[in-house]
GUTI-535977 format. One record per residue (C-alpha): x, y, z; residue in one letter; chain; residue number from 1. Coordinates in steps of 0.1 Angstrom, whole numbers. Example, Ala and Ser with C-alpha at 12.3 -4.5 7.8 and 13.67 -1.06 7.14 Angstrom:
BEGIN
     u     v     w residuo cadena num
   123   -45    78       A      A   1
   137   -11    71       S      A   2
REM end
This chain:
BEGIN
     u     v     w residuo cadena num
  -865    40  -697       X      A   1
  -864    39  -735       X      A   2
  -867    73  -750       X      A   3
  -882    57  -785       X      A   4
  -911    53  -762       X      A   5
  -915    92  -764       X      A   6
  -916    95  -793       X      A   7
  -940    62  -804       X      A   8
  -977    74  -808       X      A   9
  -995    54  -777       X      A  10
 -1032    37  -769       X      A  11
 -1061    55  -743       X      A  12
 -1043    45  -715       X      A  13
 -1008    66  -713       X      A  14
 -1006   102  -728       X      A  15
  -969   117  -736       X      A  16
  -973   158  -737       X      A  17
  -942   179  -750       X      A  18
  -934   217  -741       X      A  19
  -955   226  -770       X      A  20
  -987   205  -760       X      A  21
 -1019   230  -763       X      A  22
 -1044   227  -740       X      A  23
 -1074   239  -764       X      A  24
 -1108   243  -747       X      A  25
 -1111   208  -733       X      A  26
 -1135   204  -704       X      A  27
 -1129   193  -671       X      A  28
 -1142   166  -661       X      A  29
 -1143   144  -629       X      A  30
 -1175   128  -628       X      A  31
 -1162    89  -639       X      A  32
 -1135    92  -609       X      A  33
 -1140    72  -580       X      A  34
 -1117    56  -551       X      A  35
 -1096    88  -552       X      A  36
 -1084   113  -522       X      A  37
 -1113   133  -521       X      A  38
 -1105   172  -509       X      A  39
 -1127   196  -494       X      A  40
 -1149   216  -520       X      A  41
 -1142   245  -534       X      A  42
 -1160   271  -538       X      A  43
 -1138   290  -567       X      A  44
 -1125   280  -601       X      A  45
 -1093   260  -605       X      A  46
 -1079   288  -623       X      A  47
 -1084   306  -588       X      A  48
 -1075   280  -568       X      A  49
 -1041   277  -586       X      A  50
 -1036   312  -578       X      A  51
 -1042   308  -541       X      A  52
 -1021   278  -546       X      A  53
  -990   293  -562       X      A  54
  -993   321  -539       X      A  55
  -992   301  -504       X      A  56
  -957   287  -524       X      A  57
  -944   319  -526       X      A  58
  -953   332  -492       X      A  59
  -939   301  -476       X      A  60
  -908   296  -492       X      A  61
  -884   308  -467       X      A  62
  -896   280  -445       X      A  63
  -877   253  -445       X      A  64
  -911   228  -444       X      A  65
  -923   246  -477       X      A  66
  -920   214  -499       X      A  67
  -944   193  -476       X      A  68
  -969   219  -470       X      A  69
  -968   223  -509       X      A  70
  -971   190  -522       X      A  71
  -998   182  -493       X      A  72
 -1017   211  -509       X      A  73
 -1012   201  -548       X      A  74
 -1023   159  -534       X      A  75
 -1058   178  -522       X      A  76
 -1063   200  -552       X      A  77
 -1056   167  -581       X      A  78
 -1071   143  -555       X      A  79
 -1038   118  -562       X      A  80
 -1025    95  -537       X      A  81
  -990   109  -537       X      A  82
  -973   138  -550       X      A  83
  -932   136  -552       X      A  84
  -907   162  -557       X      A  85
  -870   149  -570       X      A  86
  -840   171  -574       X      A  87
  -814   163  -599       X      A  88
  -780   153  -584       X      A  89
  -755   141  -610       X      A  90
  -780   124  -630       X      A  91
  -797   106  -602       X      A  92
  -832   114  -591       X      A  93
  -833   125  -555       X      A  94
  -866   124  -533       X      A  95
  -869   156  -513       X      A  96
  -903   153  -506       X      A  97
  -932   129  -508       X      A  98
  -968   133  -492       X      A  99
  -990    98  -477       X      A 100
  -990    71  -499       X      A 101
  -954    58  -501       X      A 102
  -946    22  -494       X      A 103
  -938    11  -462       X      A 104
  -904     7  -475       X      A 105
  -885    32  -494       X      A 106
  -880    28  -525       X      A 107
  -842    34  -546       X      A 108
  -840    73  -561       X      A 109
  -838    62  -600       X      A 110
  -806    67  -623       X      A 111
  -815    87  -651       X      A 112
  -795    83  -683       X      A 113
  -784   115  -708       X      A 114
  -812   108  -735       X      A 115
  -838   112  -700       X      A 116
  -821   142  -688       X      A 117
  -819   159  -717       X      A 118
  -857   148  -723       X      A 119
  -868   166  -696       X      A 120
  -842   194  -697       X      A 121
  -865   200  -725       X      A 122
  -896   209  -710       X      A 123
  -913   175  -720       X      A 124
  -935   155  -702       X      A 125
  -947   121  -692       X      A 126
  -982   112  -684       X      A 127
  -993    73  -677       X      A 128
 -1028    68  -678       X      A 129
 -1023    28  -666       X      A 130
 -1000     4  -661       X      A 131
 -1002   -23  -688       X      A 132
  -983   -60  -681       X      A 133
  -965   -52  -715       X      A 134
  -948   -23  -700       X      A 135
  -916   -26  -698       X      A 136
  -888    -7  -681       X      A 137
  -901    26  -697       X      A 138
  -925    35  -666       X      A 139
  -911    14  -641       X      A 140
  -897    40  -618       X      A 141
  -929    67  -623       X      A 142
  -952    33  -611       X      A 143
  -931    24  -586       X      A 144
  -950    10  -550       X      A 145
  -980    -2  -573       X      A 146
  -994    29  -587       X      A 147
 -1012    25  -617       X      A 148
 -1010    63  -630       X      A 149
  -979    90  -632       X      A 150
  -977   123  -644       X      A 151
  -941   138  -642       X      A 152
  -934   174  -648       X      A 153
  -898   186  -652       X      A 154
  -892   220  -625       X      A 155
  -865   240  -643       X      A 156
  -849   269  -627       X      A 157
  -831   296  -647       X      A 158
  -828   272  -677       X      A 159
  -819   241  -660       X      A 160
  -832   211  -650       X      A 161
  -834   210  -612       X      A 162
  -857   183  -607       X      A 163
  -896   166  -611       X      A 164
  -927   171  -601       X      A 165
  -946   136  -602       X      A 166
  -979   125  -591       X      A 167
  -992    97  -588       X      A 168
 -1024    69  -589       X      A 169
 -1034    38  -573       X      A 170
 -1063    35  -604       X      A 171
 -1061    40  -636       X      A 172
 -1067    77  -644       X      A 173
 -1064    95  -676       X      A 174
 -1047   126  -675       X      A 175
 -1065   158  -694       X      A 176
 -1048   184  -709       X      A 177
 -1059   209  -686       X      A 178
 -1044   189  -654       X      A 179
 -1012   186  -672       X      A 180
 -1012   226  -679       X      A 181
 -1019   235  -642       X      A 182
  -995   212  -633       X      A 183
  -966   228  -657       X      A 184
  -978   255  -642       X      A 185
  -976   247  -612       X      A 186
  -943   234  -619       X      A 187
  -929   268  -631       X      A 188
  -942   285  -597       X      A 189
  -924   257  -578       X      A 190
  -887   261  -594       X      A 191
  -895   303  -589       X      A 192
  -903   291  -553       X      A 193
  -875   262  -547       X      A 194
  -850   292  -562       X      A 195
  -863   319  -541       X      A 196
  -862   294  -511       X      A 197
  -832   283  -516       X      A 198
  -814   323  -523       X      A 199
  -830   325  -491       X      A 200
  -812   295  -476       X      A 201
  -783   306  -488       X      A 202
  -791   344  -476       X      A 203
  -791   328  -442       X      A 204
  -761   309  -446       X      A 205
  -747   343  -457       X      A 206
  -761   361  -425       X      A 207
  -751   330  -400       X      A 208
  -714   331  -415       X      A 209
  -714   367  -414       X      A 210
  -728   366  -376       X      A 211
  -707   338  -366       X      A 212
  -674   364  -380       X      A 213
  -690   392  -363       X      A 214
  -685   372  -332       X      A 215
  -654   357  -337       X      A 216
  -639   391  -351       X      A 217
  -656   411  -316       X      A 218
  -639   388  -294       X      A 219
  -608   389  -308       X      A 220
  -609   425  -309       X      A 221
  -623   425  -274       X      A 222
  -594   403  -267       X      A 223
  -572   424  -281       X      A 224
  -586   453  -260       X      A 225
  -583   438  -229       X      A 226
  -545   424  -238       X      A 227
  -540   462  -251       X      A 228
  -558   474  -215       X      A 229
  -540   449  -194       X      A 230
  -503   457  -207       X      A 231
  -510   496  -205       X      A 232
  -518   490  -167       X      A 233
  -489   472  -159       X      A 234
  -471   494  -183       X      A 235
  -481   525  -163       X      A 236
  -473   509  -131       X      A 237
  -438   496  -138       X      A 238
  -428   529  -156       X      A 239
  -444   552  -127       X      A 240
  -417   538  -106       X      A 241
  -374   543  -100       X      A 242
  -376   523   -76       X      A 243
  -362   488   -89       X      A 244
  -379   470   -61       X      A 245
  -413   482   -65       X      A 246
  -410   476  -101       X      A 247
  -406   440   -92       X      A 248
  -432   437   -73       X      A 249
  -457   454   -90       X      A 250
  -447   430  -123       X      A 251
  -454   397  -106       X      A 252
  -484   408   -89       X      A 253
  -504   419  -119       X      A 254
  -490   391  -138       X      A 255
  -502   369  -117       X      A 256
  -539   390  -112       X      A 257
  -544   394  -150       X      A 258
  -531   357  -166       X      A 259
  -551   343  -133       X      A 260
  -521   317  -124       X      A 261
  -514   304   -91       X      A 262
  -477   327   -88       X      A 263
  -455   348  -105       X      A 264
  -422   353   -91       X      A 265
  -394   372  -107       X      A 266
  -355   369  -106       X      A 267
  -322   389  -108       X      A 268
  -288   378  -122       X      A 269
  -257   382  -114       X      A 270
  -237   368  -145       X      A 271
  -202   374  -128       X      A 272
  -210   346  -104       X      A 273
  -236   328  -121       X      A 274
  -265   330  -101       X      A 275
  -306   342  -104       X      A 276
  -315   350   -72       X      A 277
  -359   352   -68       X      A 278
  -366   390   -55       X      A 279
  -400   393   -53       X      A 280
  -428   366   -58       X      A 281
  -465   370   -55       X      A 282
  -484   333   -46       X      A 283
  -507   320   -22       X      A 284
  -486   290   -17       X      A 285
  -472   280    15       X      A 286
  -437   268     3       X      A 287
  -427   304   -11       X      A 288
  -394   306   -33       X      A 289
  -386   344   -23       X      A 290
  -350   344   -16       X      A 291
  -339   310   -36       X      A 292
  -307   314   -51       X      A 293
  -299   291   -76       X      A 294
  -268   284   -95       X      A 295
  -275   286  -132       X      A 296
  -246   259  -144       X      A 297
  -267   233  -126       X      A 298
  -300   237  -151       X      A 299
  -281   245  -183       X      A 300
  -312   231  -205       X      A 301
  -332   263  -185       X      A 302
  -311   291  -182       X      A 303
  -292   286  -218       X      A 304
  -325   292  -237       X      A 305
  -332   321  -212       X      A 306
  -299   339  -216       X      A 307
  -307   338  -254       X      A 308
  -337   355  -254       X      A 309
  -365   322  -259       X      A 310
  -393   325  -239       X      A 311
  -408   291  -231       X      A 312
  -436   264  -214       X      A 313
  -432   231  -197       X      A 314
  -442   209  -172       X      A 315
  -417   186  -153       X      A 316
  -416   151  -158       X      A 317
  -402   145  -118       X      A 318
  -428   168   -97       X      A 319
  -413   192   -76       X      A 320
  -409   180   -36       X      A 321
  -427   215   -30       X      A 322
  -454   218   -57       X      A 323
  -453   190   -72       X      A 324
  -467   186  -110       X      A 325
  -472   221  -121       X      A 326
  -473   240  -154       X      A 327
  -445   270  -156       X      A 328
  -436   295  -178       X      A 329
  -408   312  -183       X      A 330
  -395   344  -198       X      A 331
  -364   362  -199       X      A 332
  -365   400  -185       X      A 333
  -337   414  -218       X      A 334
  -324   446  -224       X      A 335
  -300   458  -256       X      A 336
  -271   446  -239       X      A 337
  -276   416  -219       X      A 338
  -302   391  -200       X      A 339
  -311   409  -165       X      A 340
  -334   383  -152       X      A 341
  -365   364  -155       X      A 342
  -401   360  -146       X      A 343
  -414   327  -140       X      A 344
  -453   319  -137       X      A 345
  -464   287  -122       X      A 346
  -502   270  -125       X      A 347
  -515   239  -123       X      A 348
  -503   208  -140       X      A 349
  -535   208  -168       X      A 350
  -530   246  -174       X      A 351
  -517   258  -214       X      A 352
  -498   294  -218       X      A 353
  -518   305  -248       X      A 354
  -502   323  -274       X      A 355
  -522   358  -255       X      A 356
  -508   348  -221       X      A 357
  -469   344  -234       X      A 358
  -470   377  -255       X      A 359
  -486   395  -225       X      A 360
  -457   378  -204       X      A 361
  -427   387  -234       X      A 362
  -442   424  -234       X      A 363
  -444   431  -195       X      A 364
  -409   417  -196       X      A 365
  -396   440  -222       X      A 366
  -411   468  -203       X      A 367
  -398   454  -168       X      A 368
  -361   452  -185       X      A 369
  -368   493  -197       X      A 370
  -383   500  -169       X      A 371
  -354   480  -145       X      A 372
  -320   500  -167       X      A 373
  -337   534  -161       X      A 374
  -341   525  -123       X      A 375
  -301   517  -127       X      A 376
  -292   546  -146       X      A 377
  -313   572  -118       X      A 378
  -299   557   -93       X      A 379
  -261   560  -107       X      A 380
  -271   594  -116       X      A 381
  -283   604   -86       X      A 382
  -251   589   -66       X      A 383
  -234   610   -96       X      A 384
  -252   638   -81       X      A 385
  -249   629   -46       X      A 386
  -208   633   -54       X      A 387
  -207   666   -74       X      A 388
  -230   678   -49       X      A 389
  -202   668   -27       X      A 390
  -173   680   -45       X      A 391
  -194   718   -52       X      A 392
  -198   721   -13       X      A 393
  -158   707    -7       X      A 394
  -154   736   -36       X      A 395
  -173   761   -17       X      A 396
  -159   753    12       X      A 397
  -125   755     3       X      A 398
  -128   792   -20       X      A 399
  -144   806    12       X      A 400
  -115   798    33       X      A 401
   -90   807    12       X      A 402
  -103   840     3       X      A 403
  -108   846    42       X      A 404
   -73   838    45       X      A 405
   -67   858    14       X      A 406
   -80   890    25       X      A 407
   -58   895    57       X      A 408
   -23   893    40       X      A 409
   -37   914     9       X      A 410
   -47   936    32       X      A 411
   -17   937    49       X      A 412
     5   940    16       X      A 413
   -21   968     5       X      A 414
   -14   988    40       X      A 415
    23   980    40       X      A 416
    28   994     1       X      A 417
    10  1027    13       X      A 418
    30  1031    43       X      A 419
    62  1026    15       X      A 420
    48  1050    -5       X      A 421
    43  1074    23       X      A 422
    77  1067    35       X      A 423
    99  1074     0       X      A 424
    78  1102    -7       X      A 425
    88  1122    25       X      A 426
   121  1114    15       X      A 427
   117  1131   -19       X      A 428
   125  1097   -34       X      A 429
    87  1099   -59       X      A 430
    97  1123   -80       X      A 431
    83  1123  -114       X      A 432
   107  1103  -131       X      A 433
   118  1079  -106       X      A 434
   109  1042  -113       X      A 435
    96  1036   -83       X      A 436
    66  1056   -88       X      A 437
    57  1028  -114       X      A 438
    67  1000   -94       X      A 439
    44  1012   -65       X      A 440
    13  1020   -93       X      A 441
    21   985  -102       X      A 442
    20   974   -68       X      A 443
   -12   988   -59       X      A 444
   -30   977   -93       X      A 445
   -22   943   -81       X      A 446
   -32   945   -48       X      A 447
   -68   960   -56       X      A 448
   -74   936   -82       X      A 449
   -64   907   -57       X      A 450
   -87   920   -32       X      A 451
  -118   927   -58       X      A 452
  -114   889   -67       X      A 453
  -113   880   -28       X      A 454
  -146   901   -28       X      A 455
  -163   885   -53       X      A 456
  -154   851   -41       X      A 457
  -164   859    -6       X      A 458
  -203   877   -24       X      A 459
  -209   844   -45       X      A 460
  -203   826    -8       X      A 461
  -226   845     6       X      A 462
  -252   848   -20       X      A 463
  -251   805   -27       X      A 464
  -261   804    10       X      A 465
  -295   819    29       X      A 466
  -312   842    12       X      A 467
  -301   878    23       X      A 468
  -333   902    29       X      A 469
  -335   932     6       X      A 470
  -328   965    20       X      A 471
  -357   985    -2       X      A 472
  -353  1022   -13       X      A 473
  -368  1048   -36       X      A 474
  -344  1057   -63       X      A 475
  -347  1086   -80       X      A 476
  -331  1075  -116       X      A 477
  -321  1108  -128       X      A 478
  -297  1114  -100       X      A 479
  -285  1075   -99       X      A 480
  -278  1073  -132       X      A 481
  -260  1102  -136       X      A 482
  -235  1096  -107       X      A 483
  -233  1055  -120       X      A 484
  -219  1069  -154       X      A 485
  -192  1094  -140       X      A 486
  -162  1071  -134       X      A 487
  -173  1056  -170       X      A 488
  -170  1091  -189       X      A 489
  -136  1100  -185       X      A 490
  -125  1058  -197       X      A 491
  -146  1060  -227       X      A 492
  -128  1086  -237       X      A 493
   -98  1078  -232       X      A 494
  -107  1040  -248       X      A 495
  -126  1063  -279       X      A 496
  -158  1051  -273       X      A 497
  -190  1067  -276       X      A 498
  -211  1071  -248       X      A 499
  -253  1071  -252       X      A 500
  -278  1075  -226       X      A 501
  -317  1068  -229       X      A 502
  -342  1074  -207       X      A 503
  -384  1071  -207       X      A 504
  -398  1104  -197       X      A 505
  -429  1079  -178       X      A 506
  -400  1069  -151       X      A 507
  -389  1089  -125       X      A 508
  -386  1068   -93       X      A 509
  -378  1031   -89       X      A 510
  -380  1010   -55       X      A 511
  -350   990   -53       X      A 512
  -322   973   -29       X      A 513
  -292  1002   -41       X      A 514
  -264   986   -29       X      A 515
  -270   951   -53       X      A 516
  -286   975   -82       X      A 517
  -253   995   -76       X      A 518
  -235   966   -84       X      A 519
  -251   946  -107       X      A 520
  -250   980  -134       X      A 521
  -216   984  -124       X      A 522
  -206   951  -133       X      A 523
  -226   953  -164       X      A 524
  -208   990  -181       X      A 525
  -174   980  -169       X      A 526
  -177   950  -193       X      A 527
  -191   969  -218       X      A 528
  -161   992  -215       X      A 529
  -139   963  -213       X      A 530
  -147   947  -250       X      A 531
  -160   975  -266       X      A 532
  -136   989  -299       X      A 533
  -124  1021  -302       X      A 534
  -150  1048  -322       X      A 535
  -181  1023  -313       X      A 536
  -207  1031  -288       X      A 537
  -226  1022  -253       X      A 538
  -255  1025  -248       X      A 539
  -274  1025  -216       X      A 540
  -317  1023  -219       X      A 541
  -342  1028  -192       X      A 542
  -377  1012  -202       X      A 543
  -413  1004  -183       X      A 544
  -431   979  -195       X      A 545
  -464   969  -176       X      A 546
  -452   967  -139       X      A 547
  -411   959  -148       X      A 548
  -384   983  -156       X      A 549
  -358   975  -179       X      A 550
  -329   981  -182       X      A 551
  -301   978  -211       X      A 552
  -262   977  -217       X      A 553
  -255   974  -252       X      A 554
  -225   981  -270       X      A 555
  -214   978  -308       X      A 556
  -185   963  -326       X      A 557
  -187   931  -309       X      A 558
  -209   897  -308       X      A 559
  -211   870  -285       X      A 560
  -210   834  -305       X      A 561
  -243   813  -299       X      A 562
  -229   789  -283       X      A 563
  -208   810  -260       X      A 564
  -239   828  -244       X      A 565
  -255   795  -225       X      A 566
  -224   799  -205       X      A 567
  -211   832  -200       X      A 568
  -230   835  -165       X      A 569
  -210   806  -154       X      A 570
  -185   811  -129       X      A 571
  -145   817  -138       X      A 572
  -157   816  -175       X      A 573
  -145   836  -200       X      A 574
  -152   842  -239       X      A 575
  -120   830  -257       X      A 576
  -101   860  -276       X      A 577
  -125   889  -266       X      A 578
  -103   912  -243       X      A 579
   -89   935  -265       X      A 580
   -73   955  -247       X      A 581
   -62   930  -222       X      A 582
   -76   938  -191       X      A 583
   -81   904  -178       X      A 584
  -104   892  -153       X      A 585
  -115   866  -133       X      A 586
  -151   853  -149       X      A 587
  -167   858  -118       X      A 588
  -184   892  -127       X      A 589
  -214   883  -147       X      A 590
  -221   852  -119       X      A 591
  -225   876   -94       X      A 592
  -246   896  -114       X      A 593
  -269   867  -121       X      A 594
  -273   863   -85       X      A 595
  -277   894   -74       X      A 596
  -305   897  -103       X      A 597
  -322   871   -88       X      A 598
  -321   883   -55       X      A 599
  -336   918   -66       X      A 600
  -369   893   -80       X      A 601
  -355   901  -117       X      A 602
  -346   884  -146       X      A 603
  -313   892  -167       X      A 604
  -306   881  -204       X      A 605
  -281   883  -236       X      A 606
  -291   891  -271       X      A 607
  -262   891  -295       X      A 608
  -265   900  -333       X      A 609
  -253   916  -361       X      A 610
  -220   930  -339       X      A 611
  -243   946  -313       X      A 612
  -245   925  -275       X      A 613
  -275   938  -256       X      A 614
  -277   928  -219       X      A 615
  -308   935  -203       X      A 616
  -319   937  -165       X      A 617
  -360   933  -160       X      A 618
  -371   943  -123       X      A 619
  -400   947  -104       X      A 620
  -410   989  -102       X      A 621
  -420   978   -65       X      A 622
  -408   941   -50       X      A 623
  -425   921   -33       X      A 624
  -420   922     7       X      A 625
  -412   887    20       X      A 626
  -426   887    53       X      A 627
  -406   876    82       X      A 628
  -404   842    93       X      A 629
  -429   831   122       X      A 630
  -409   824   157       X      A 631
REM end
């Protein structure tokens, strides 16, 4: 088309409006029209009927169909033979939409060239009135399919020129200025109704994409979920177990349950000879490999990548004689140290580990390998056990027959140095400065200090077996106490040591076994005779608090290290370089306390702190009666 043509004033029969035409006050009118689509009549002005028109464009333009129904309607209301609407595509006029009246066959979309785009990127507009045989190519493409009058309205959206409008004639028609307005018009309404249209397209496309990631991103995460769900149940299973076996088992069965595979069996090595021996296998198959030892030097291409760590898939080029062509995966079972075994999963021939099934299948492995080394290290603890156990009872066994076998010749050596003693001293041999007086004190010291450690030995005997009923009394703590302390007294003060005794004025009785309470407080103020410094003091405290009695054996000038306090109630231990006055002893003192503590349904402690040690005795004011057992 030759733009000069736009611009070149023209005859009655083709009318060339700009953006600036005016419309004026010219009348409508269609009274010389004939052989045109005739609509139905209206009954309201065109100036209403455009409304209605431009409104039905708006309220239809998230319908995909919009454009037909809309160009249908603008054929009926300018009673033309077709209306057209082209969209600009890199300067080539596409048809979008075309009503009746189009040739049989379709006709090429037109090429525009720059001075025509930018013509109608203009606003301008062409109007043909008729189609003269001087023509030339200026109107060929608006009369195209023997029309003999065009008008063709740019539609610009937001500035731009997104395509035409165009309607045309089979007879000659003159286009008025008021047609061309409404058409602008209409024109205008259409690009607000192709861009609101096409937001919404793309709204939808929005809405789809976001939909279609919705779904993709809530199966994933439901696939996540379950993977998460599934490993946690085997997880729980495999580590609710010590028993290597069941952990086997319980692996390949919910392997096998939650991938959905046809078997799952799992193996044990035994690098030394090297061998994987199948333990346990879960399958419905009749040809069962539980039990098959194989030698891993004969599949090297296998068992290499395994003992390295590599998981992998395949599928056997020569079928098994027992399954034939099947799919199997396999995964090493890997601790920090070394390959323990492997799981193998087997399914049919057309069946792909995904990604999901193989982590599923590395992460029940890595907790079947956990899971497998802590079964290992109970059960060499527990034959650890099962020996010490062992050696404490050969210990036991062998202190309570040497201390019986102790006690007779002590005994006797006790008797005999009495009977010497008796002897010299009828003889006038013991007088005061004789050296034998000292040898015999010696002698004695000796003996009662062997039999005291025979004693103990033969209590903590008797105290690790059945538990000895308690032979309940009421105390009365004023009188107790006081006859506890006397053989103390006179050693404090001889030692210089302070002596302190506290009691509440709220306690007057306390139920009791004596004999082990005798003991156990005993034991308690010898020690803290034993380790106390000269001009420091002992304390002994009688408390209640709530239904428990307390009491305490403190003494000053000396402090237990922290980390010698978790063990003095062991047996034969002893503080390092805290017997200052080198007494001695055997360790076994504050053991037997301990036990004879528990046996009285009481609890004792050591607090240790600023040089003051504080041992404390908490009983029951009345204990509990164990009934007798039933016969």
């Amino acid at each position: 088309m030759d733009l000069n043509h736009f611009t070149q004033p023209v005859d009655q029969s083709a009318l060339w409006v700009d953006g600036s035409h005016d419309l004026g006050s010219q009348a409508i009118d269609r009274s010389d029209r004939t052989g045109f689509l005739v609509s139905q009549p209206q009954p309201c002005d065109p100036l209403t009927r455009f409304s209605h028109l431009t409104q039905h464009l708006h309220q239809t333009a998230h319908h995909e169909n919009f454009l037909a129904n809309g160009i249908v309607l603008i054929q009926q209301e300018f009673e033309v033979e077709r209306v057209t609407i082209f969209q600009v595509i890199s300067g080539s006029l596409c048809s979008i939409a075309t009503t009746l009246g189009a040739p049989t066959q379709p006709l090429p979309d037109p090429l525009l060239n720059p001075a025509q785009l930018s013509f109608y990127q203009q606003g301008n507009v062409t109007a043909i009135a008729e189609s003269t045989a001087s023509s030339d190519s200026v109107g060929q493409w608006e009369l195209a399919g023997a029309m003999q009058a065009a008008l063709t309205v740019p539609i610009l959206s937001q500035g731009s020129l997104w395509g035409l409008l165009q309607l045309q004639c089979h007879q000659p028609r003159s286009w008025r200025a008021v047609d061309i307005h409404l058409v602008r018009q209409l024109a205008s309404q259409l690009a607000v109704a192709i861009h609101q249209s096409e937001s919404y397209q793309q709204l939808h496309r929005v809405n789809h994409e976001l939909e279609r990631k919705f779904r993709a991103r809530t199966a994933q995460l439901q696939l996540a979920f379950d993977f998460e769900a599934t490993l946690k149940r085997i997880t729980d299973r495999v580590r609710d177990s010590l028993d290597e076996d069941q952990i086997l088992q319980s692996v390949v069965r919910e392997l096998t349950l939650a991938i959905g595979v046809s078997g799952c069996n799992a193996a044990l090595y035994d690098l030394d000879q090297g061998t994987s021996t199948v333990c346990y296998e879960y399958t419905a198959s009749v040809f069962p490999s539980q039990g098959r030892v194989a030698d891993m030097g004969a599949f090297p291409e296998l068992y290499q990548q395994l003992l390295q760590g590599q998981a992998f898939q395949f599928c056997s080029i020569i079928p098994s004689p027992v399954r034939g062509h099947v799919a199997m995966l396999a995964c090493p079972i890997l601790d920090d140290k070394r390959a323990l075994g492997d799981l193998w999963l087997i399914n049919h021939k057309f069946y792909a580990f995904s990604e999901q099934d193989i982590r599923l299948v590395e992460q029940v492995a890595n907790q079947c390998a956990i899971a497998l080394r802590q079964a290992r290290l109970y059960k060499a603890a527990q034959t650890q056990v099962a020996e010490l156990e062992r050696l404490n009872c050969l210990k036991d066994d062998f202190l309570s027959t040497v201390s019986h076998e102790l006690r007779t010749p002590i005994a006797s050596i006790r008797m005999a140095t009495q009977m010497i003693e008796l002897t010299l001293d009828r003889a006038g041999w013991l007088d005061g400065h004789s050296p034998i007086v000292r040898y015999l004190e010696i002698l004695q010291s000796e003996c009662n200090r062997e039999i005291s450690l025979v004693n103990d030995l033969l209590d903590l005997s008797r105290l690790d077996g059945e538990k000895e009923p308690l032979n309940l009394t009421v105390i009365c703590l004023q009188d107790w106490l006081l006859k506890l302390i006397q053989p103390f007294l006179e050693r404090t003060k001889k030692q210089q040591q302070r002596w302190q005794l506290e009691v509440s004025s709220d306690i007057t009785t306390l139920v009791s076994d004596l004999p082990k309470l005798d003991r156990v407080m005993t034991e308690l103020l010898h020690n803290a005779c034993k380790y106390t410094p000269p001009r420091e003091k002992i304390s002994l405290t009688v408390t209640k608090r709530a239904h428990t009695i307390r009491l305490s054996v403190s003494n000053s000038g000396v402090e237990i290290p922290l980390k010698e306090r978790s063990r003095i109630f062991e047996r034969f231990y002893r503080i390092p370089h805290a017997d200052p006055w080198k007494h001695g002893g055997t360790g076994l003192g504050l053991a037997l306390v301990k036990k004879l503590v528990e046996q009285l349904q009481g609890e004792v402690e050591v607090g240790s702190t600023y040089q003051e040690t504080i041992f404390t005795v908490q009983l029951p004011l009345i204990p509990t009666v164990e009934s007798p057992p039933s016969s």
